[in-house]
C-alpha positions in Angstrom: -5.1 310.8 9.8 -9.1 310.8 10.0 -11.1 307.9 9.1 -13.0 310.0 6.5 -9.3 310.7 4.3 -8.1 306.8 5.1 -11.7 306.0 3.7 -11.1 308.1 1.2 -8.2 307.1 -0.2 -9.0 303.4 0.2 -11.8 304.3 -2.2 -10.0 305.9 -4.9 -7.0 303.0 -4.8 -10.0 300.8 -4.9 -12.3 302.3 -7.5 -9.5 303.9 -9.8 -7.8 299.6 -10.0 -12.0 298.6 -10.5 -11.8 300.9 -13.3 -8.5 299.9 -15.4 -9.0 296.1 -14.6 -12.5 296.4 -16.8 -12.9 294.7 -20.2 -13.5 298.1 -21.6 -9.6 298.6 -21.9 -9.9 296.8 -25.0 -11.9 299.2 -26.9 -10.1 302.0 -25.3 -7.0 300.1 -27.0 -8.5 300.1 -30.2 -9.6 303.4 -30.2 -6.2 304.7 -29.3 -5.0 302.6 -32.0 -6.9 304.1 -34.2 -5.7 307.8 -33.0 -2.4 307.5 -33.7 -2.9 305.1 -37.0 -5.2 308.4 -38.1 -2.4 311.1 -36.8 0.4 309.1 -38.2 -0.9 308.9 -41.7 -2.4 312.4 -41.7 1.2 313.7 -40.9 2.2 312.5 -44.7 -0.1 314.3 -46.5 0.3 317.8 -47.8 0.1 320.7 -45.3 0.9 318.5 -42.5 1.8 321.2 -39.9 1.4 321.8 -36.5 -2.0 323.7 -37.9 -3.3 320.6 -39.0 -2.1 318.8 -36.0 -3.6 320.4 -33.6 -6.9 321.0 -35.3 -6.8 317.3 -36.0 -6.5 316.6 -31.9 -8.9 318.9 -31.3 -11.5 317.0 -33.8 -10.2 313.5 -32.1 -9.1 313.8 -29.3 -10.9 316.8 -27.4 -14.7 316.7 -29.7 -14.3 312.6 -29.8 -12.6 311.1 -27.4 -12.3 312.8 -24.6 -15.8 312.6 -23.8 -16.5 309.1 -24.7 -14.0 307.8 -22.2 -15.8 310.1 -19.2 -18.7 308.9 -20.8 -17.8 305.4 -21.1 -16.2 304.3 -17.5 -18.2 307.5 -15.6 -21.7 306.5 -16.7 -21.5 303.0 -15.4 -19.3 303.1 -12.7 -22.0 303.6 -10.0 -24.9 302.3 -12.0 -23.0 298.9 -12.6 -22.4 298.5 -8.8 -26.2 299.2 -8.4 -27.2 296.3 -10.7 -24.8 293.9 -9.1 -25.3 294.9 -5.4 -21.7 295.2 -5.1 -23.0 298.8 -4.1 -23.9 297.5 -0.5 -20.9 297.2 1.0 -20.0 300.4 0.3 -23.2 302.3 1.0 -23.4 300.3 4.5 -19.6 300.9 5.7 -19.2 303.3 8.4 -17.6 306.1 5.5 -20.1 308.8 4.7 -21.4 308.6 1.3 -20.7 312.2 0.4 -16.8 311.2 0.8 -17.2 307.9 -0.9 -19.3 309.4 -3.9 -16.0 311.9 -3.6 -13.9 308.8 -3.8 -15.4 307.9 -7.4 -15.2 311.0 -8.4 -11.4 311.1 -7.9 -10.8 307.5 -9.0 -12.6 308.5 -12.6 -11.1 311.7 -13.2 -7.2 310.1 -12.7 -8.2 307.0 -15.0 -9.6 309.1 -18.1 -6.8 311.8 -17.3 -3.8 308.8 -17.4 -6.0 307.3 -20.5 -6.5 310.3 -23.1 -3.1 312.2 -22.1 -1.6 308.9 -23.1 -3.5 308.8 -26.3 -2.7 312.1 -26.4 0.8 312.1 -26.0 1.1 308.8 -28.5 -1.3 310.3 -31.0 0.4 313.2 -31.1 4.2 311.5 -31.5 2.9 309.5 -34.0 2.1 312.9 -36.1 5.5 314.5 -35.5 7.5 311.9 -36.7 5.8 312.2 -40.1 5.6 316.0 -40.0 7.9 318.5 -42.1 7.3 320.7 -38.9 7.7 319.5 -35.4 9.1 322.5 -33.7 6.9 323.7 -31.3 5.5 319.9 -31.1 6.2 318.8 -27.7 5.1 322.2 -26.4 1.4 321.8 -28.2 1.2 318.2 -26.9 1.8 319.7 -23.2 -1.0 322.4 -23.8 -3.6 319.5 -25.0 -2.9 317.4 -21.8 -3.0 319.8 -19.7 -6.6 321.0 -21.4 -7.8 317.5 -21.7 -7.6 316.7 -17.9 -9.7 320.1 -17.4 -12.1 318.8 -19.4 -12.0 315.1 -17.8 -13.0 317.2 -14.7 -16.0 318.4 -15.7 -17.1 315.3 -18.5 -16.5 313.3 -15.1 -18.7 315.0 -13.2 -21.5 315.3 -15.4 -21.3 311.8 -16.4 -20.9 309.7 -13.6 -24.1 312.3 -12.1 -26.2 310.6 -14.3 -25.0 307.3 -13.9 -26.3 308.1 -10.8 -29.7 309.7 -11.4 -30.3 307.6 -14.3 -30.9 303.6 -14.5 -29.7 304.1 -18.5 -27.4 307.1 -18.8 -25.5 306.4 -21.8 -28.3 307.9 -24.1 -28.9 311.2 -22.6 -24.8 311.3 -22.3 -24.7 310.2 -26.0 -27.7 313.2 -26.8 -25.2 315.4 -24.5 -22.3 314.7 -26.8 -23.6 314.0 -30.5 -27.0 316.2 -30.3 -25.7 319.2 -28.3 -22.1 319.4 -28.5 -22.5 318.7 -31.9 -25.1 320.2 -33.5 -27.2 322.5 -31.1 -23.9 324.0 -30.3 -23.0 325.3 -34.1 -26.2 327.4 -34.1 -25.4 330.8 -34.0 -25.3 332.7 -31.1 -25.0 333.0 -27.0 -26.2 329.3 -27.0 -23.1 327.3 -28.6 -21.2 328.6 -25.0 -23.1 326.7 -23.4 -21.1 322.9 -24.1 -18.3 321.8 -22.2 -16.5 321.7 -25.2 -16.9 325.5 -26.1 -15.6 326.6 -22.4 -12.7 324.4 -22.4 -11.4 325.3 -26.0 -11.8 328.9 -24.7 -10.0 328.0 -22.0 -7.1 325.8 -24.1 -6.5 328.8 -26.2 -4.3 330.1 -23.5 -2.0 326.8 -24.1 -2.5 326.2 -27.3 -1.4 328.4 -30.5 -2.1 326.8 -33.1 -4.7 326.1 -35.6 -8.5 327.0 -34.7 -7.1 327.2 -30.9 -5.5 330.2 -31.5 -8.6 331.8 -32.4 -10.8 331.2 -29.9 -13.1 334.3 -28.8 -13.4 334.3 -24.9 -11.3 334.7 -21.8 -9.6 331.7 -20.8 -9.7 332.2 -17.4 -13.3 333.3 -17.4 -14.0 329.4 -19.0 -11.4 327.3 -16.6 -13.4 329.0 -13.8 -16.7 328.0 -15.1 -15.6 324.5 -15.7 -14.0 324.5 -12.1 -17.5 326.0 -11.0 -19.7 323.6 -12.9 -17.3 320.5 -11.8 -17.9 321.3 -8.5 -21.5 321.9 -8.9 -21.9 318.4 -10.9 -20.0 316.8 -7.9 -22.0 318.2 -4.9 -25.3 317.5 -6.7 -24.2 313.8 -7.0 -23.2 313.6 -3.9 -25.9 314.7 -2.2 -28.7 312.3 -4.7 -25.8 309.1 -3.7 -26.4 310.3 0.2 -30.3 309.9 0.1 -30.4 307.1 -2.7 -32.1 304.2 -1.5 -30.6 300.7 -2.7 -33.6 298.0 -3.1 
């Protein structure tokens, strides 16, 4: 085994426990609290159906949440270590930094994967069990997962490459998701494909059947290739501004 994958893999056992042992857990606690207190009690109201489930997720989980936890733990997770000098040791080890900004990478994409498909799958339990109709159920929680960690692939990259760029982040990745994704996206026209969002419900619609999903204009495979692309894009950019960043 090279020194480059032992390095690497130190670095995501390393970053990934960095990331779960922070005090933020606590308000990612009381927002999945609030998730399934939400999903729970809109399960009892009238037209509670898998419809209204999964456009409900989609509002919470995939508009909301999914991007403030890539948001939350990606935007800080280099810049934090900057501020602290804990940086040092890593950028003076013998590892090359384009594997060890590789290592964050993978360490944040598996902790806001394991963090909103667990939401995700308690959220979404916690609907079914107060819903008239929950056939199907377990089948549209699967096709949310599995969309949410595409998207945690490309909210991750973007995110954590401007907690690199950036000495404050958080409010060009909170213009990202309330000004753009949520506004300048709804304007008609080519320019509302151009969100994260937009490209991975386009690409959900070939898991998911029901509600708004289901009628998403767009190939899917077209969109999980562009968020692949732009993932991988985000990722190689970052890598190569953590290579030539200078730590004072």
């Amino acid at each position: 085994m090279s020194l480059s994958t032992i390095g690497l893999r130190t670095m995501v056992a390393f970053s990934a426990r960095k990331l779960l042992q922070n005090r933020r857990w606590m308000l990612v606690a009381l927002l999945g609290a609030l998730v399934v207190t939400v999903m729970g009690y809109a399960a009892t109201q009238d037209g509670a159906g898998l419809d209204a489930g999964s456009d409900l997720m989609l509002l919470l989980l995939t508009a909301f949440l999914l991007p403030v936890l890539a948001l939350l733990y990606g935007a800080s997770m280099i810049r934090s270590e900057m501020d602290d000098r804990s940086i040092v040791q890593v950028i003076t080890s013998p590892l090359d930094r384009r594997v060890t900004y590789l290592g964050y990478y993978i360490a944040l994409v598996l902790v806001v994967c394991v963090l909103i498909a667990g939401i995700t799958f308690f959220g979404g339990m916690s609907y079914l069990a107060f819903s008239p109709q929950r056939q199907g159920g377990l089948e549209l929680l699967l096709g949310y997962m599995v969309m949410h960690c595409l998207g945690a692939l490309a909210y991750s990259a973007l995110f954590l490459l401007l907690g690199t760029v950036l000495r404050q982040p958080l409010y060009l990745g909170l213009f990202y998701m309330f000004v753009w994704e949520g506004f300048v996206a709804q304007v008609p026209g080519a320019i509302g494909s151009y969100t994260i969002r937009h490209q991975l419900q386009v690409a959900g619609s070939a898991l998911i059947g029901e509600g708004s999903m289901a009628n998403m204009p767009g190939d899917p495979a077209v969109s999980a290739l562009v968020l692949l692309a732009f993932s991988a894009i985000m990722v190689a950019l970052g890598a190569l501004v953590f290579r030539r960043m200078e730590v004072p």
